[in-house]
TITORMI-148934 format. One record per residue (C-alpha): x, y, z. Coordinates in steps of 0.05 Angstrom, whole numbers, plus 32768, in hexadecimal, padded with zeros to 4 digits. Layout:
<rs>
- X	Y	Z
...
</rs>
This chain:
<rs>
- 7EB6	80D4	8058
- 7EE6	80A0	8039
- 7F04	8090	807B
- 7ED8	8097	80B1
- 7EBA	8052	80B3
- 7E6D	8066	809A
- 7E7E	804D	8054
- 7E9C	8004	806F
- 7E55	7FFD	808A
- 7E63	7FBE	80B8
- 7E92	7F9C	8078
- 7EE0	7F88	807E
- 7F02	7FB8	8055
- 7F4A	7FC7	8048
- 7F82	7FFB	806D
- 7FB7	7FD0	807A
- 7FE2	7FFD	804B
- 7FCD	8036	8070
- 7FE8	800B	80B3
- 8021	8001	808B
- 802A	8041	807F
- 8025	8063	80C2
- 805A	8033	80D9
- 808F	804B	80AF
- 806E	8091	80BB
- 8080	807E	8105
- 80CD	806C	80F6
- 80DB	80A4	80C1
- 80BB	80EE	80B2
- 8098	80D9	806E
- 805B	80F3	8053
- 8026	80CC	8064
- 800E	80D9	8017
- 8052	80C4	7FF8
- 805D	8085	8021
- 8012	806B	8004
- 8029	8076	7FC8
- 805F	8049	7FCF
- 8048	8012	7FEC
- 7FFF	800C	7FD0
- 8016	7FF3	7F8A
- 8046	7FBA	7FAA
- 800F	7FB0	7FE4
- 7FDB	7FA0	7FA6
- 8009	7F76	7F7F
- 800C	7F4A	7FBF
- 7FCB	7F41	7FCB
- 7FB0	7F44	7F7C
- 7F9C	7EF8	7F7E
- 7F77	7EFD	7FB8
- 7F49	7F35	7F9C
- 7F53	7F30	7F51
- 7F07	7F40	7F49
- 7F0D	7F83	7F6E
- 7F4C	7F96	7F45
- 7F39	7F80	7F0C
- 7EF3	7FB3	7F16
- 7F24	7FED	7F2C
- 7F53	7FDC	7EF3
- 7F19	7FEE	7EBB
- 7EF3	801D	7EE2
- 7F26	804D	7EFD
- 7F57	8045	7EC3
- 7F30	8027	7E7F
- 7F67	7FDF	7E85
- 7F4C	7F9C	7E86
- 7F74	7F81	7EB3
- 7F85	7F83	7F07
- 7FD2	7F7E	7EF4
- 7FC7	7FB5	7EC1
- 7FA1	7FDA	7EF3
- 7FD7	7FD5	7F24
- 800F	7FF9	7EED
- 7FE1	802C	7EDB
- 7FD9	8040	7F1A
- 801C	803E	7F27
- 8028	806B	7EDC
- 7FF5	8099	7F05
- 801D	80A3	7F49
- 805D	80B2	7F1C
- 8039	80DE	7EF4
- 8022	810A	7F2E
- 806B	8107	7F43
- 805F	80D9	7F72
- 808E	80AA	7F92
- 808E	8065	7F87
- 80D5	804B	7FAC
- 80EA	8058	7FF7
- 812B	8077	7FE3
- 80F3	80B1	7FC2
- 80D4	80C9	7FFE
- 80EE	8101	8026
- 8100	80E8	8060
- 8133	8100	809B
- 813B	80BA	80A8
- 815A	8086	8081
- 8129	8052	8068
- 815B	8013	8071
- 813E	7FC6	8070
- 814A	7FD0	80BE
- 811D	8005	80C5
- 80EB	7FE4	809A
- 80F2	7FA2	80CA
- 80E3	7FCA	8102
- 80A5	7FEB	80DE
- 808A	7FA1	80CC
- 8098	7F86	810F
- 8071	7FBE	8120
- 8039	7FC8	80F8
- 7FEE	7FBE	8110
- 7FD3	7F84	80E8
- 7F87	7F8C	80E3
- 7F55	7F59	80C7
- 7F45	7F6E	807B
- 7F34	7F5E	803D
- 7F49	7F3D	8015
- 7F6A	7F1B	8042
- 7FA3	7F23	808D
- 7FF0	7F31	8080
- 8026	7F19	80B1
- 805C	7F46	80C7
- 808B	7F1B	8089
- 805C	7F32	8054
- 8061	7F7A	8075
- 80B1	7F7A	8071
- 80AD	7F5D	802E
- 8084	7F8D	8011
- 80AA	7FC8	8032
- 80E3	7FAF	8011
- 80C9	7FA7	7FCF
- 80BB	7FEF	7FD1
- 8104	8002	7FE0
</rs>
């Protein structure tokens, strides 16, 4: 039910680390999983200002902090603690994740409208980078 549009209900909502994600799914053999849990964190921390109030009500409800930022660590404390990857160099991939390869998955990448607010393909790379 999460994903199959009845719960967006007509609002903008957010998947462009999902787009993200299938990009780089498209260049290398990650796990679709793994590669979220990657980029996610550094995909928040980008986009924190823009939707401080929505991180900021994530950050106490799902993990008792007060604020987004400390939101955005615990959940990162949470994806380690499954045993989780949280860097490129983590995932299993047949492929090499190089800053190449993560050019071509920016230059890539299906932007769609969302909230909180549109990336361009240099936000992309520099977020895919962040996570290497």
């Amino acid at each position: 039910m999460a994903e199959n549009g009845i719960l967006k209900v007509g609002r903008l909502t957010d998947f462009q680390a999902h787009q993200m994600e299938h990009q780089l799914g498209a260049y290398t053999d990650c796990n679709h999983g793994q590669g979220l849990a990657v980029i996610q964190p550094v995909y928040y921390r980008h986009i924190l200002k823009d939707a401080e109030e929505k991180f900021t009500r994530f950050a106490k409800v799902v993990f008792q902090v007060d604020t987004a930022e400390e939101g955005i660590k615990a959940l990162e404390a949470f994806i380690r603690e499954c045993g989780l990857p949280v860097k490129m160099g983590q995932l299993r991939s047949k492929v090499e994740i190089t800053p190449e390869v993560l050019r071509k998955v920016a230059d890539t990448c299906n932007i769609i409208k969302c909230n909180p607010r549109e990336l361009d393909r240099e936000e992309i790379y520099e977020i895919l980078m962040e996570c290497l």
